[in-house]
Structure formats: C-alpha cells, structure tokens
N, C-alpha and C positions, 0 to 999 in steps of 0.2 A: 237752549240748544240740546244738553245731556238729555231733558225731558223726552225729547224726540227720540233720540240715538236709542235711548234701554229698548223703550217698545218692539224699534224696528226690530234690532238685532233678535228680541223673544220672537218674533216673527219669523226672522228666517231659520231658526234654530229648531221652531215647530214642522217650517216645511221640511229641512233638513232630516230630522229624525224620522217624520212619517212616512217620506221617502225610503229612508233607510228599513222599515219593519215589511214594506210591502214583500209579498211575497215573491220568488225571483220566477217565480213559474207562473205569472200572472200579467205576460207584458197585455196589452190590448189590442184595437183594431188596426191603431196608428203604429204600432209597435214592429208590426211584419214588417221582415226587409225590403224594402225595393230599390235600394243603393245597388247599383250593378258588381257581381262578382260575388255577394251574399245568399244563404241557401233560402231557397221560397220554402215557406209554410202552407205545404198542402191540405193539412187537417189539423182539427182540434180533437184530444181522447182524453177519456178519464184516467188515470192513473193506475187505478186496479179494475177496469172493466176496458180492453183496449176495442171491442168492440161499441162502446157509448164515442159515439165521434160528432163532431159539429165542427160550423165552417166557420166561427170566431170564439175567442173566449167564453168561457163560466165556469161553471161547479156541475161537480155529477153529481149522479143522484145520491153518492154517500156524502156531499156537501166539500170536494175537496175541489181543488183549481185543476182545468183543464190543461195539459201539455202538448205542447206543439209534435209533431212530426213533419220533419221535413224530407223535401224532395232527394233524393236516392236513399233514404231510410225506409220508404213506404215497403218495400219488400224483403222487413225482416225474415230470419227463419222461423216459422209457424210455430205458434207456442212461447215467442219470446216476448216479455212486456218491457217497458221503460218507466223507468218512476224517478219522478226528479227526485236530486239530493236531500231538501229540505224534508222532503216523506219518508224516504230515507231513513234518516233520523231520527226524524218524528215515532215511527216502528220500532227502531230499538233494532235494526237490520245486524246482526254480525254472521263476520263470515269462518270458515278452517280450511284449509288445502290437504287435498285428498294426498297423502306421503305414506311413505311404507314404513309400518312400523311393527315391532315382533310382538304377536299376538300369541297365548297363550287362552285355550279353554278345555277348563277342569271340565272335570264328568265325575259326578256325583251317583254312587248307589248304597241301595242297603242291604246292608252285612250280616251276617248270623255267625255267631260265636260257635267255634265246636270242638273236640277233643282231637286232639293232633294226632292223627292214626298211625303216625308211626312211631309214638311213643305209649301206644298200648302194648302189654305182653299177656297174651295170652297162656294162663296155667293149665295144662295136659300131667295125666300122670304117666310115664311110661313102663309102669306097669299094673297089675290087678291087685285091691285090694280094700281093706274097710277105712274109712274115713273116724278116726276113735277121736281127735278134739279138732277144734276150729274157733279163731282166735279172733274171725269175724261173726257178724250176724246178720246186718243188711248191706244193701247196695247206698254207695256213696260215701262207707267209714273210710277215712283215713290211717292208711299203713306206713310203717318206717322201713328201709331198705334190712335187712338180717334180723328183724322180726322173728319167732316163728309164726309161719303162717296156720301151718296145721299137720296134725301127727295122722303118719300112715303104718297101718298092719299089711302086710304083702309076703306072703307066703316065698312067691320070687325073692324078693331082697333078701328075707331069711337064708335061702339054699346060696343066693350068692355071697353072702357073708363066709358063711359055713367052708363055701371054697375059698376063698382067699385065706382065713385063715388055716386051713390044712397046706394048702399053697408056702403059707409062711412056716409051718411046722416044720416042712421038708426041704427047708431052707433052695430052695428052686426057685431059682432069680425069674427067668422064663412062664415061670408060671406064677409068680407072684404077681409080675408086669401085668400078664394075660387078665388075671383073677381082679386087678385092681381097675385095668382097664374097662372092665365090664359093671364093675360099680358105678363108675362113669357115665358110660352110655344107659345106665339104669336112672340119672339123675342122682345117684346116691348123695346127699351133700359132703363137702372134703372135711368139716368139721366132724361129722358123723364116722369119717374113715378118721379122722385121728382118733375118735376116740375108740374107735373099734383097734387100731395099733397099739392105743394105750393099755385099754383093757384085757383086751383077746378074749372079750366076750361076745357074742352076738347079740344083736340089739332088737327085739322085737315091735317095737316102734318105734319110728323114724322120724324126724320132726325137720319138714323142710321149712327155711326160711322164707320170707318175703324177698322178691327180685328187686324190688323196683318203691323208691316212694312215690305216693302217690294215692289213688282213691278208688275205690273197689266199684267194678259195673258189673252186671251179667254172675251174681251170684247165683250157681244152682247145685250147692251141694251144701248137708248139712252135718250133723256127726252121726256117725251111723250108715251113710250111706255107703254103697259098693260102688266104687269107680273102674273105668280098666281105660288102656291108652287112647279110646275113641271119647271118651268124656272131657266134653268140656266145664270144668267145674266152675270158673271164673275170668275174669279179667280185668287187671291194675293197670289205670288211666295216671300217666304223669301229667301232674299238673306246671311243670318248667315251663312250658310254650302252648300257645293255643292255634288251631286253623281258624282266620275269618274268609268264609267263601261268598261271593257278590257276583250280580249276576246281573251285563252290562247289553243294555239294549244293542243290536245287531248293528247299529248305525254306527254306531262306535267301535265294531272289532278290532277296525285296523289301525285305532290309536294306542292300542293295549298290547305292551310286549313284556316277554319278563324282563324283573330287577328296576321294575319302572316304579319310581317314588311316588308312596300313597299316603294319605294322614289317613288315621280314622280316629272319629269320638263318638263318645257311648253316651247314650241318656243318661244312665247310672252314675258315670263322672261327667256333665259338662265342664265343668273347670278345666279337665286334661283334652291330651289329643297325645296321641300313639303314631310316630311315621315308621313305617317298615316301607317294603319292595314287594312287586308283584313275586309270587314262589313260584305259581302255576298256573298256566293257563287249560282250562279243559280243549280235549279236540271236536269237540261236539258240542251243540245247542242245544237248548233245553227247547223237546219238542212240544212244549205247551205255547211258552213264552215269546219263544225264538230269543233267549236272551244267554249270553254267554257267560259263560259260569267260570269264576276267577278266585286264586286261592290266593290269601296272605296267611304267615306265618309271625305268629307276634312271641316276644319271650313275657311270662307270666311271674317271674320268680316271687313276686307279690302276692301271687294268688287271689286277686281282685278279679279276670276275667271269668267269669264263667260259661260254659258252655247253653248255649239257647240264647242269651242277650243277643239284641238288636245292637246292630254300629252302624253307623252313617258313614260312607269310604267315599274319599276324593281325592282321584287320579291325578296327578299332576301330569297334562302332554307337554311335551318338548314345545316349545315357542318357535315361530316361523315367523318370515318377515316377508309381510303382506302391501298390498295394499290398502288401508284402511282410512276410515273417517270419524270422526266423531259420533258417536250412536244417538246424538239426539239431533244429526241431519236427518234422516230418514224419516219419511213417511209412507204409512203403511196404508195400503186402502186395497179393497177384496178383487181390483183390477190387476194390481200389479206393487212394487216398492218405488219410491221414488226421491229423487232430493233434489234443490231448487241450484242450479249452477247461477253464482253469480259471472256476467261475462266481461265485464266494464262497463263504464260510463252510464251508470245504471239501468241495464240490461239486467235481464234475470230470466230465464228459460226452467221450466221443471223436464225431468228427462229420468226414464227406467232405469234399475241399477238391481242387478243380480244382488243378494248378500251370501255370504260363507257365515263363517263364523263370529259372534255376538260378545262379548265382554262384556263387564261394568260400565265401560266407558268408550272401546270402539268396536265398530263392525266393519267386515272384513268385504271388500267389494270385490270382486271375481271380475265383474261386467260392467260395463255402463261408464264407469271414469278410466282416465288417466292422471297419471301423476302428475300436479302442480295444481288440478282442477280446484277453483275456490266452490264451494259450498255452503248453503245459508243455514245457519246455526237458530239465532232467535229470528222470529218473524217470518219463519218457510210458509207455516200453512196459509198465511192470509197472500204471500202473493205467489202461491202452487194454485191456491184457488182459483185466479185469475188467468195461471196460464195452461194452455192445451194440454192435459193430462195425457194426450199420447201424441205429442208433436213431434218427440225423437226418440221414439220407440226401436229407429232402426238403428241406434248405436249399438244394440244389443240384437236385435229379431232381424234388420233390414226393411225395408220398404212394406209396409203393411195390406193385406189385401182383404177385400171384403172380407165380411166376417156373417155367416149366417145368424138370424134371429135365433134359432136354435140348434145352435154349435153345440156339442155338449164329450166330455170325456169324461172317462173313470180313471180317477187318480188314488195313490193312496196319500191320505195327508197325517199328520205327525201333528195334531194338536197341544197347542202352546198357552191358549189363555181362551176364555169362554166370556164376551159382553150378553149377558140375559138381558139389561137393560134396551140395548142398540138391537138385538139380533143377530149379532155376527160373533165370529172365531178367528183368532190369529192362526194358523198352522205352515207348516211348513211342507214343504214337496220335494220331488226331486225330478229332473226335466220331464216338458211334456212335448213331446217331438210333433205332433200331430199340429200343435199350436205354435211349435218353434220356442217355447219358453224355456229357459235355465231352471236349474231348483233355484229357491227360492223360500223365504219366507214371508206372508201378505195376509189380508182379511178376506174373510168370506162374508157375504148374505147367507141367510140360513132361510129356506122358504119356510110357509106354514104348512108343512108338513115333515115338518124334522121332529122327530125328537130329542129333547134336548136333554134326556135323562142319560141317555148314551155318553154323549161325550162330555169330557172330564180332563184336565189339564193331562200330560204325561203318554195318551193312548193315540195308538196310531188305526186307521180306519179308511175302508177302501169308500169314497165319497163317488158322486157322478156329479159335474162339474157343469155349469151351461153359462156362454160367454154371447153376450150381448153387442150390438152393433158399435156401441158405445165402451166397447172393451170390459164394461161391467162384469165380473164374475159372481155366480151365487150357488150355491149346493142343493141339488135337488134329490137329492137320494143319497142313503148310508145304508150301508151292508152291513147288518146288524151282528154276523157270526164271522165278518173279518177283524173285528177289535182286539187289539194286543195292546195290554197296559203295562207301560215301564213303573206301574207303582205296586207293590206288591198288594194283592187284593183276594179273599173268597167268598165264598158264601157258605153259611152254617147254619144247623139249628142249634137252640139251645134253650136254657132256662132262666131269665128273670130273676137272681136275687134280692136285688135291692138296687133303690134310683136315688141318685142324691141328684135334686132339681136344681141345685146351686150351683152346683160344679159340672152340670151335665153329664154325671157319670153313672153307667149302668155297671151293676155287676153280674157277669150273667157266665155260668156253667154251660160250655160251647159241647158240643160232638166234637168229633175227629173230623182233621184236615187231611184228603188225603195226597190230593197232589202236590201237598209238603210233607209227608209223612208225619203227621203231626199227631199225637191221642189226643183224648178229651182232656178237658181244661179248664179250671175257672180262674177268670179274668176279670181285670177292667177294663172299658169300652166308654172312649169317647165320643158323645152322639154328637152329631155335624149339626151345624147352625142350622135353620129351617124346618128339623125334625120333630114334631110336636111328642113332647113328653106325655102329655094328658090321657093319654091310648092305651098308657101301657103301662104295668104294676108287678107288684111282686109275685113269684108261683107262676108267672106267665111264659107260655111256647111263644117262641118265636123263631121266627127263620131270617136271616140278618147278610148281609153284607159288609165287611168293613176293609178299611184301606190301612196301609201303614208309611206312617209319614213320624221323617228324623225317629224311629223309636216308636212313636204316640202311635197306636189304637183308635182308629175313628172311623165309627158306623154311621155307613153313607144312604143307607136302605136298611129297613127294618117293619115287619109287618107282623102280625097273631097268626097263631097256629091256624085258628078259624078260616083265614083267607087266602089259605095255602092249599095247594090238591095234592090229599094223600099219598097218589101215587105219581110225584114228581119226582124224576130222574137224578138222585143223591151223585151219579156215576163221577159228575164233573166237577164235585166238589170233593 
C-alpha cells in the first residue's frame, strides 16, 4: 500500500509546485473572465511595447508574457504603460517622492592673488632735494618698520631747522610752536627733532625711516638722484593681508552679496583651504567677459600667499527649500528633461520637468512635479523608452500644437558637457517663449555642420535651434563671435623651450597678455590630451591658446609660427 501512497503524493507535489512558478501574468485562453460581474479582457500587450497588442496570450518580441488590458482601462492617459509586478522586479524598478528639501549650490571661480591696495604707502618727499644713501636696491627687498630708509640733503629742511632753532634762542613759545609745526608738515622725523633739541645743531642730512613693514614695489630712485614733492620714488607693499579678486559668471550675480562665506585653496597648498567673506563686490562687468569681478580679503601673517598665484574660490549660497528629486531620476535627451512618474498599480507615465538647480545628489524642479509625486530611480530609461516622450507635456507648456518641420530659434545655451562620440551637448537655456518652454537644462543633436572646435564645457553661445514634428531638437547654427567662456582663457605667441613628452609639459616664453594686463613670461604649459607632440620642438614660434583650470595651465590649441598670417590682429589678446 505505502508503495503506491510515495509516488502519488511526488506527483501532486510536482503539479503543485509547477503551478506555483507559473508566471502570474500568463493566465491563458480559458483563463479570461466570463463569470458575470468580472472585468472582460479586451486585449493582449507586451509589456514594454504597449502598442504590440494580440487578441490571446504569448510573448512579445523581446520574449516576455503578454498582459491583459481590461475593459475601462483601454483609455489610459497617452503615454502611460502597465507592467506587471513580476517585471517589476525583475528590472530592479525603485522608486523616491519628489519632497522639498534645502538645496544649496556652490559657485566655484578662479582667483588671483594680489597686494591689498590699501595697505600700500606710497613714499613722496615733501620737499627738494638730493637723495645721498638708500638702504634699498631693488623691487621686492624686504623692509622693517623704523628702518632708515634713506638719507635726504634739502636745502628747505636746512632753513627750516635754522628757524626753529633761533625760534628757541629767543625763547618765543609762539614761535617755537610755529617753527616746530613746520618741521612737521615738512615730514621732518620726530627722532630727528629730538636730536636737533638735543644738540642745537642743524643736521644736514636727514635720515627718514621706513613707514611700514613689508616689501618694496615701484623703486625709482637711486642715490644721487634730485627728488622734489611731485616724485614718486617708491612704494611698501604690507604683506599682513592679501586681495583675492574672482570673477563670477553673470548668471550668478544675484547669488553674490557681501560678507557671504567663501573657502579658497591654492595649487601651491592643497592640503589647506582659507574661508574668509566676500569684501567687495565691483559695480560693473567686466566688459570682455560680462563676468562679475568679486574681491576677498584674506590675513597673510605667514607670508605664504603671494601676489599673481592662482586660487580656486567657492561661494557658499544660502540654502533654500525647494522642491526636489533625486538627480539620478532625470533624464536628459535634446527634446526636453524628463522622469518616469510611478502612478500605482504598475502604471508608469514619462512626463517634462523643468530643472533649477543641480547638487551631488538632487535637482531642483521648478515645473513638471508636485509634492508626494513618486518617481523612477533604477530602471527609468528602459520603461521612458516605451512611454510617449511628450504625452504630458502640458503639465508644464499645456496642450501641445502642431509644431513645424522647421520651427527653428536662436537661443543662447550655457554649455555643460560635450559627447564627440553620440554628437550631441548637454547645455542649459533660459525660457523660450516662442516654444512656451521654461529654462532648462537638455541635450542637443549637433548637425554636420557644427564645429566642434568651438564649444567647450564652461562657454556660453548664441546657438539656432530647430524642433522637429517629433519634439526632437538639434543645433543648426553657432555664432562663432558670441562665445563667452566662464574659464579663464587667451591666446599668445611665444617661444618653445623645451618638451618633456612624459609629462606632457612644454616650457615655453609667452608675449604679453593684455586683456589681463599681464607682461611676458616664461612658464609651464600643460598640452591637452589629443595634441600631438611630434610637430613641435625646441627654439620653435608658436601661437597657442591655453585655459586655466584649479590653477593648471592647459594648452587647448597650438600651431607654428609658419601657419600663422603675419599680419593677424594681436588687438584681442
């Protein structure tokens, strides 16, 4: 008897289980309802292709089970797919709810080091006469505050001595006062008047001190020379505090106020970082750039900072509380931004969403959500792909209306990132009323006729824009003399020292810069990936372009003096 009973029981425990593995999205033909008061299964769909429809069960053509649609489901809203749970899962699907959280975004520029101007003193004599020693010799010694600095013959000081002391002979309070007072206003030093009380001799040279410690600029006097009170013979730079001035893309002015907290760090130390407060802000643009020129004020008592270094500065903006999402919902494509709404019951709709501002971690939606909205995290693009990329466009634009074959606007775009591989550009805009669009950040098509030498991560650029039936957008035109690059950049001639091929570094004796007021210079120069070394050697003209990035020196164009025309307009460099 037990012989029988095992078999059976392995028997129904095989159908049992097999039962159990079937898929749940896989009832069959007999399976449709027809109990009365149950919903009819009007069609069969693939799962990610909601147009693959059939009128009984199978597999679409990416091999997955067919799901039913039933009777008053057939007229979801446009754009929206259903995927059963089991696929679901299978995906890896997770989701985030769009909540308002305080978003902060740094702005980052670079910085130039330079002598805090108003801790320069400017040395004037106030009055005529020969310059007999001098205690310096070039620009940049280091002086101590009561130094002498350098001894004066002055015919003047003489006569005015001569009266004070007659002044004291005749014991005349009045005119003693008078006679001492004019010592004074001559810069007589007070050391100098004691010793002339002590002695009551007159001193035919005069030995003024040093004002100020610190480091000597603008030396133009040597011994021997005749000065009188229009001479400027020098000027000591304290080195206590230094100016870093930076200069902040226009998009950003109105994040920038004073006393607003800044770090900066230097190539020279990265280990450190320096926070100060904004000092000043300029009231004017820089009319090259259009970029806003911002002054910090750092204490030096180290004497580590030097004037000319490069700093890297980052603005800390106050934090606002936004609406935002996780930044790896969004999807970016050269139509529009977009993220997948999960809606329940596995529903999933893709729908436009404006973005603001970008973090690490979220972006900021202006448009397109409200608060609680769940959004797809892992798995957006494979089921975005399947739904109507402008089904709910008018959450944000409204009702959509034809759209010409060739629609086209001139926008300016704010380039972010550059695919040579794909053809296209991330950039960003700011609205386009013509098309009803919000700014924005998206991709573009780049046609074949762009060049792609032009654009460069950082520069912003008046592009012409042309939008397709299909919401497609691609660039058809760049205005090649509206480009403004938030990365500091020139173009130079210069001379070829020497190439070290290993480290990609030229050394090369530049011209003058002059729309930084820069003199000539010899440097190092990092040549950019792609630039073939093999062209160019020691002793060699060249004319060069290079960008400045954290600090580093990196030449992005560079060509021989040979294939340069003589008479090429210097004016703009």
């Amino acid at each position: 008897m037990k012989r029988f009973i095992l078999p059976t029981l392995t028997l129904l425990a095989g159908v049992s289980i097999g039962y159990a593995v079937l898929p749940l999205g896989e009832p069959n033909e007999q399976s449709q309802p027809t109990a009365a008061g149950e919903q009819e299964i009007l069609y069969w769909v693939a799962p990610m292709d909601s147009s693959y429809r059939r009128d009984k069960p199978g597999k679409s053509p990416m091999g997955m089970d067919l799901v039913p649609v039933y009777a008053g489901n057939e007229k979801a809203e446009p754009g929206t797919v259903s995927i059963s749970p089991n696929i679901v899962q299978s995906l890896g699907v997770t989701t985030a709810r769009a909540e308002l959280q305080d978003i902060a975004q740094p702005i980052t520029a670079t910085g130039v080091v330079e002598v805090a101007e108003d801790n320069i003193i400017h040395v004037h004599p106030r009055v005529s006469g020969w310059i007999e020693t001098l205690s310096i010799t070039t620009d940049g010694q280091t002086v101590k505050k009561g130094d002498t600095l350098y001894t004066l013959y002055s015919p003047e000081l003489v006569n005015a001595q001569e009266e004070y002391l007659l002044a004291r002979s005749r014991n005349h309070k009045a005119l003693v006062d008078a006679a001492r007072d004019r010592l004074k206003a001559l810069q007589f030093p007070p050391s100098a008047i004691a010793t002339l009380d002590k002695s009551g001799k007159v001193q035919q040279q005069i030995a003024f001190p040093v004002p100020q410690d610190g480091y000597v600029t603008n030396l133009n006097i040597r011994p021997g020379f005749y000065v009188t009170p229009g001479t400027t013979m020098l000027a000591i730079a304290s080195q206590n505090s230094v100016w870093i001035t930076a200069e902040i893309p226009q998009r950003y002015a109105g994040s920038i106020s004073t006393n607003q907290q800044v770090r900066v760090t230097l190539p020279a130390y990265p280990e450190q970082h320096f926070d100060t407060q904004v000092d000043f802000i300029y009231p004017e643009l820089n009319a090259i750039t259009r970029a806003l020129k911002v002054r910090l004020q750092l204490d030096n008592t180290a004497r580590d900072l030097k004037p000319n270094m490069y700093a890297s500065v980052t603005f800390n903006t106050p934090e606002d509380t936004v609406l935002a999402i996780p930044r790896s919902a969004l999807i970016r494509t050269a139509a529009n931004t977009r993220v997948v709404l999960a809606l329940g019951n596995g529903e999933f709709r893709s729908t436009a969403v404006a973005v603001g501002r970008i973090t690490n971690e979220y972006a900021e939606i202006t448009a397109g959500l409200s608060q609680g909205d769940e959004v797809v995290l892992n798995g957006a693009f494979l089921i975005d792909s399947e739904s109507a990329i402008d089904a709910d466009l008018s959450r944000i634009t409204g009702p959509e209306e034809a759209v010409s074959p060739t629609d086209t606007q001139w926008v300016t775009l704010n380039i972010e990132a550059i695919d040579h591989e794909n053809n296209t550009v991330t950039a960003s805009h700011g609205p386009v009323e013509a098309w009803d669009w919000p700014g924005m950040t998206m991709d573009f098509d780049l046609t074949s006729g762009i060049d792609h030498s032009l654009l460069e991560p950082g520069i912003s650029v008046a592009a012409e824009l042309n939008r397709d039936t299909d919401g497609m957008v691609e660039i058809l035109n760049l205005k090649a003399d509206s480009i403004v690059s938030d990365v500091p950049n020139a173009t130079v001639d210069g001379v070829i020292n020497r190439i070290d091929e290993t480290s990609r570094i030229m050394n090369i004796s530049r011209g003058p810069i002059e729309k930084w007021g820069r003199g000539p210079a010899t440097m190092d120069f990092t040549v950019a990936e792609g630039i073939s070394l093999t062209a160019f050697n020691s002793e060699q003209t060249v004319r060069f372009t290079f960008e400045i990035h954290n600090g580093e020196f990196v030449i992005t164009a560079i060509q021989p003096a040979m294939a340069m025309s003589h008479d090429m307009d210097h004016s703009d460099h």
